[in-house]
C-alpha positions in Angstrom: -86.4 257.1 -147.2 -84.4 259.9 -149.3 -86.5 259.8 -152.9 -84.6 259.5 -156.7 -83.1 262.8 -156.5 -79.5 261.4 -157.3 -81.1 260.4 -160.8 -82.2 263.7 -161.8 -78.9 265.1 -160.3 -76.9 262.6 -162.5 -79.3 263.9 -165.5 -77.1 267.1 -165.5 -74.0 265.5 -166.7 -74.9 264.1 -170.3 -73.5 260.9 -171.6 -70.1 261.0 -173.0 -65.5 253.1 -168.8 -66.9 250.1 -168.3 -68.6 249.7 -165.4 -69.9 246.9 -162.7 -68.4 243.5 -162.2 -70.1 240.5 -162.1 -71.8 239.6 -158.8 -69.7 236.8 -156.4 -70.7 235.5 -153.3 -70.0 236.9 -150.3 -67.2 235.4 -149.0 -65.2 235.5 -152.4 -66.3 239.6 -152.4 -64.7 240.1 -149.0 -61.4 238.4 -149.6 -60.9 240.0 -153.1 -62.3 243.7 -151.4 -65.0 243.9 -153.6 -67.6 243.5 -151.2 -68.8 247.0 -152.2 -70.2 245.8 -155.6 -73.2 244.3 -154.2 -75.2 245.2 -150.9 -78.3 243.7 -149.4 -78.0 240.4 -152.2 -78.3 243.3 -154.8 -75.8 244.4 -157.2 -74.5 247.5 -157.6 -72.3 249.1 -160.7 -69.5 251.1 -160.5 -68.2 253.5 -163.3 -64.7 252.5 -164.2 -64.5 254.4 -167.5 -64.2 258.3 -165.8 -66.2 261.2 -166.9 -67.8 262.3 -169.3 -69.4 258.9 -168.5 -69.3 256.8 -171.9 -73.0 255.8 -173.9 -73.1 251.7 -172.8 -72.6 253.2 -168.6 -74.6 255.5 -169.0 -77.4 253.0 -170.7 -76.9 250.6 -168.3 -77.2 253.0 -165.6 -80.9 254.1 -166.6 -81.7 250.2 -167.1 -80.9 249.7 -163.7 -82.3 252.4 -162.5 -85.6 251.2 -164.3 -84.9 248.1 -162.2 -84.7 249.1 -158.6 -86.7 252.3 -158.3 -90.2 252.0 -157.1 -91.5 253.8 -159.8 -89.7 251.7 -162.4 -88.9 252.6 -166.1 -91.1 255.9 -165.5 -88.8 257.6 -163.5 -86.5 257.4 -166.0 -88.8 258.0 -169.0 -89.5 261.1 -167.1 -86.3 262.7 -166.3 -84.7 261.8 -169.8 -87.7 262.9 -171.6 -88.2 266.2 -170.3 -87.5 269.3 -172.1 -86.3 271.5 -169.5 -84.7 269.9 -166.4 -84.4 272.2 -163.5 -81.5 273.2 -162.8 -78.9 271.3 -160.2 -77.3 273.7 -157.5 -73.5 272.9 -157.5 -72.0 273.0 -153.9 -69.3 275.5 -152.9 -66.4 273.7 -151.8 -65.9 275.0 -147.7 -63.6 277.4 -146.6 -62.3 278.5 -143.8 -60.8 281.4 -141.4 -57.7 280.4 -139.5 -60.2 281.2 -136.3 -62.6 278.9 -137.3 -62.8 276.3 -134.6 -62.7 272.7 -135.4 -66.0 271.6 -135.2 -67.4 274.2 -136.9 -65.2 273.2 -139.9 -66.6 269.3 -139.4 -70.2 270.9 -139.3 -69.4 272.7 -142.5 -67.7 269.3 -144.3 -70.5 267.7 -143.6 -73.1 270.1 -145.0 -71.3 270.3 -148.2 -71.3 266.6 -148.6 -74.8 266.1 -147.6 -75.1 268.8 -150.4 -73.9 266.6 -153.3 -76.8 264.0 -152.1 -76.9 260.4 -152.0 -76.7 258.5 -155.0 -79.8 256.5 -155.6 -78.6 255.7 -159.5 -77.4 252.0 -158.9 -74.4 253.1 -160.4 -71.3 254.5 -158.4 -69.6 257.5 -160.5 -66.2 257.4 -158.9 -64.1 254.0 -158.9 -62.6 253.9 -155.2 -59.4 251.8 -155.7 -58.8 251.4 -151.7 -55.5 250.3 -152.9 -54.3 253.3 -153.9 -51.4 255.5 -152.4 -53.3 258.3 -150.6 -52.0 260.7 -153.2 -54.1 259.1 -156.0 -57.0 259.2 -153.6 -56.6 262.7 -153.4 -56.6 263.4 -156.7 -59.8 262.0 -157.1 -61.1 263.9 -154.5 -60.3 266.6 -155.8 -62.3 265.8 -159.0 -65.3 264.7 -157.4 -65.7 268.5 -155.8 -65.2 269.7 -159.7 -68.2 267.4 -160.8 -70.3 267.8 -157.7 -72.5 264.3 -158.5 -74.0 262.6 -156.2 -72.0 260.1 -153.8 -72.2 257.1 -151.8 -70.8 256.2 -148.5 -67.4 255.0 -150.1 -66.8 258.3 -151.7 -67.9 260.1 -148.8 -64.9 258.9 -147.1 -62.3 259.9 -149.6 -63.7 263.3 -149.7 -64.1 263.7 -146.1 -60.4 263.1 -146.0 -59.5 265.6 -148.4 -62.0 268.5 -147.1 -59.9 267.7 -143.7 -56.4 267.3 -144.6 -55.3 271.1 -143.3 -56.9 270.5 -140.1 -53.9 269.0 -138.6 -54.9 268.4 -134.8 -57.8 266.3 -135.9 -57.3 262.6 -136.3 -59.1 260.6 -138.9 -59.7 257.0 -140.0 -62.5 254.6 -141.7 -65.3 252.9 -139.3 -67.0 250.2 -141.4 -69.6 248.0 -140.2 -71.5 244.9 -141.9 -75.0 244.9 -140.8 -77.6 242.3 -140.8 -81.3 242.6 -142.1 -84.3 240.2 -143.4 -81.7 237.9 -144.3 -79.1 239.9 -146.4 -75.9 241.7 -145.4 -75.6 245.3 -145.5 -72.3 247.4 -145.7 -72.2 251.0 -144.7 -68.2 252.9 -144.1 -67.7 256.6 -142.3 -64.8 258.9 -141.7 -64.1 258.8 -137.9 -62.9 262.0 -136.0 -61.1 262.6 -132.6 -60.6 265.7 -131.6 -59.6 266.8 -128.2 -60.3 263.9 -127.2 -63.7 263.9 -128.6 -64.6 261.1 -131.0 -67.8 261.8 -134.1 -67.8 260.8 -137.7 -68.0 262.2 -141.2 -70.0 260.5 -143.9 -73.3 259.9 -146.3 -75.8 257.4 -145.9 -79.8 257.3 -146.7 -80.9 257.4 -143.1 -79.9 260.9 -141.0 -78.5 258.6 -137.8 -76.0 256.9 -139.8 -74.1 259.8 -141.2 -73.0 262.8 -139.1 -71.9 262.5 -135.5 -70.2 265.6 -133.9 -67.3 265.2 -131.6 -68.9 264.8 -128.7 -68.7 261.2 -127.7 -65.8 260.7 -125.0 -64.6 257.5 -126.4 -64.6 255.7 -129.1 -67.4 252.6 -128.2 -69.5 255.4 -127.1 -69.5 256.6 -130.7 -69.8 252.8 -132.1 -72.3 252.2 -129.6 -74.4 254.9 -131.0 -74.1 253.7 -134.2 -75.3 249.9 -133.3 -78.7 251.7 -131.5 -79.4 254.0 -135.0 -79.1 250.2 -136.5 -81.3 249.0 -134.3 -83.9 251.5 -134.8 -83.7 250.6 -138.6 -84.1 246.7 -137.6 -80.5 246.0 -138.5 -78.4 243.8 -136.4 -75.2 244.8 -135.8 -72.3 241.7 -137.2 -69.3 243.2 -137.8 -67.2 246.6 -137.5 -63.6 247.2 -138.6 -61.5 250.2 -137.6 -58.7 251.5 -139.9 -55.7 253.6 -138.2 -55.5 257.5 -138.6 -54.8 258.6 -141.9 -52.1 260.9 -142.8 -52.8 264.7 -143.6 -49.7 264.8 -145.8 -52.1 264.7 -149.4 -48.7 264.0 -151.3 -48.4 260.6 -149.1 -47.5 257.8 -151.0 -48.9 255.5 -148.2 -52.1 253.5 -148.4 -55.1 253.8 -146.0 -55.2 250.8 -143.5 -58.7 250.7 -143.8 -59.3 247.1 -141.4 -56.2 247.5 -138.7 -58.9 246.0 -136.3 -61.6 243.5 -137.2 -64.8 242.5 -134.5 -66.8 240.2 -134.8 -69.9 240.4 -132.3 -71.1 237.2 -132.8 -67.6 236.5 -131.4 -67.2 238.7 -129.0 -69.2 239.3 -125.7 -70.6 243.3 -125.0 -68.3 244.2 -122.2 -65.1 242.3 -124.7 -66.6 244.8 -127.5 -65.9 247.5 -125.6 -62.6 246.6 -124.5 -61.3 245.6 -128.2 -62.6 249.2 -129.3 -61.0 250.9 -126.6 -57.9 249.1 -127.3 -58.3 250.4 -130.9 -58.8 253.8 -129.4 -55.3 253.3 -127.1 -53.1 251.9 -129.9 -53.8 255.1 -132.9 -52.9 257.5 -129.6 -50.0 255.1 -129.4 -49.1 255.3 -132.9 -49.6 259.2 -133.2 -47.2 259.6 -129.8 -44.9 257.5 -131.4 -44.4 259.7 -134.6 -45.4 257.0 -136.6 -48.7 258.4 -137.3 -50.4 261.3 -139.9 -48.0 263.2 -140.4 -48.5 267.1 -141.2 -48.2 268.7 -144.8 -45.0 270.3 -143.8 -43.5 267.6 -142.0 -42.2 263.9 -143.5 -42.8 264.5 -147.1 -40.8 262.5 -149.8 -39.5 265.1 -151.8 -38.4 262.5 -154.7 -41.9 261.2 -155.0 -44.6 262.6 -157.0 -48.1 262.1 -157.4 -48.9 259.2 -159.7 -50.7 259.9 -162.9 -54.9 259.4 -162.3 -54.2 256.1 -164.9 -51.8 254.7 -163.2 -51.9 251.3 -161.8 -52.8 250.8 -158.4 -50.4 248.5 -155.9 -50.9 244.9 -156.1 -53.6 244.3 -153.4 -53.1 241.2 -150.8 -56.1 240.1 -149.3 -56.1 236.2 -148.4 -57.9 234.9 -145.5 -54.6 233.9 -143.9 -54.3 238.4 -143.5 -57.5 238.3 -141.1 -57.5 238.3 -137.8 -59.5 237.0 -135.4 -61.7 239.5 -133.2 -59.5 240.8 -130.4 -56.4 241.1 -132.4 -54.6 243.5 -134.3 -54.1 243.6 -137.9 -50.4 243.7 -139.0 -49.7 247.2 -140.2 -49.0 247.0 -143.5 -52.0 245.0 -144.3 -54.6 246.3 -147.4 -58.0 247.0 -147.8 -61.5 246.1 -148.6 -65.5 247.1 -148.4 -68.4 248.6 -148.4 -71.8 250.0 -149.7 -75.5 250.4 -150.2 -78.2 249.0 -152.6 -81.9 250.2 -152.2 -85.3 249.4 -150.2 -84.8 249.5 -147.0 -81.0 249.8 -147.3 -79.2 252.3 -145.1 
């Protein structure tokens, strides 16, 4: 397991909102989308106040620290008392030749994002409002690659989106599976990829398997499938995966993500009907894109009376009752919102 090096990587940006919100149960998490603030039965906080982050988060971030490291208060007595911290390489953001073939691009994404680390802090620097038109997402994208901290899964996501967005024959959207383990529930999201055909994923995570997969797999349960086995080599059981639909490359989009377009339920759902609901996932985004009704390019479809919202303001009114699920083996109606995801520590992945 990855060691505390998001701690001493948060230790270069000094103290300068409000963060975390009070733990719920499960159920009431998942209907409100705020599954993401706890993981494993463990809470998890979330920095709502921006950056420079302000002196109660960034107190409460060390206390929590102190809480779920295995080395306890001294890890943080360490880093914050020492004199002369090393210092923390800041990423390049990737660029590219218009030669440079697609996967090399992906290979080169995903470096720079394992490059900003894992965040083992407890504390989530970036408030992911799934909400949010894709614009605003954007824009917070874009900050994360000016303050190069560390990042969870969530994060991950948004940035993989951005880093991509001018890679217009590639097809993106969220994977996010719900994961059993010595009785708690675990939440992990990616960024998958099809191109040519080809499906892989984009992402962070503290286990190598559950992260990075090229575009090699020929369809998309081969890629979940993959997936369930790096699970089952971290004794997690596989409960739940849902599958947004492709996201538009247009970074000016005032759309939202549909982050759960499909929802499966495995205890629900026999192997060979798993297969055939994620295929059917696979068939309806190819549907959608040959319709024109999916990403569209940066050129192509853009409002040119709509702007980019201000980073403060309000996000969309969010609808997430229980009556909006659907059972496994149907589809989600289009316009429906979003939810979930994230890590804790121990044996989390």
């Amino acid at each position: 397991m990855p060691g505390g090096g998001g701690a001493a990587a948060a230790a270069r940006h000094p103290p300068s909102g409000e963060a975390a919100a009070a733990p719920r149960d499960e159920e009431q998490q998942e209907e409100e989308g705020e599954e993401d603030l706890r993981d494993g039965g463990v809470p998890f906080f979330v920095n709502r106040g921006g950056l420079p982050v302000d002196e109660p988060t960034w107190e409460r971030m060390w206390r929590h620290v102190g809480r779920i490291h295995p080395e306890g208060d001294r890890v943080a007595q360490r880093i914050r008392g020492a004199a002369d911290l090393p210092k923390i390489p800041i990423p390049s953001v990737p660029t590219f030749q218009p030669s440079t073939p697609i996967p090399e691009r992906l290979e080169a994404v995903q470096r720079y994002i394992r490059e900003l680390q894992y965040n083992h802090t407890g504390t989530q620097f970036f408030e992911i409002k799934k909400s949010r038109p894709l614009t605003g997402l954007m824009d917070l994208a874009k900050e994360m690659t000016k303050e190069a901290l560390p990042i969870k899964c969530l994060e991950a996501v948004i940035l993989g989106i951005y880093l991509t967005n001018n890679m217009t024959t590639l097809d993106r959207f969220p994977i996010s599976f719900k994961t059993h383990f010595s009785g708690n529930y675990f939440r992990h999201i990616v960024l998958g990829v099809n191109f040519g055909g080809r499906y892989g994923a984009l992402g962070i995570s503290r286990r190598e398997e559950l992260m990075y997969k090229a575009p090699v797999f020929r369809t998309l349960s081969e890629l979940i499938f993959d997936f369930e086995e790096a699970y089952r080599r971290c004794w997690h059981t596989l409960k739940k995966v849902k599958l947004g639909h492709c996201v538009s490359h247009d970074p000016h989009s005032v759309e939202q993500i549909e982050w759960k377009h499909s929802i499966l339920d495995l205890d629900k759902l026999t192997r060979e009907d798993f297969r055939k609901e994620l295929e059917r996932h696979a068939r309806d985004m190819r549907l959608k894109i040959g319709k024109g009704t999916g990403p569209p390019s940066p050129t192509k479809d853009r409002k040119k009376d709509v702007s980019s919202p201000q980073r403060g303001q309000a996000s969309p009114h969010r609808r997430n009752s229980r009556g909006d699920r659907r059972p496994s083996g149907e589809k989600k109606p289009a316009d429906s919102k979003a939810m979930p995801d994230l890590n804790g520590y121990q044996i989390r992945v």
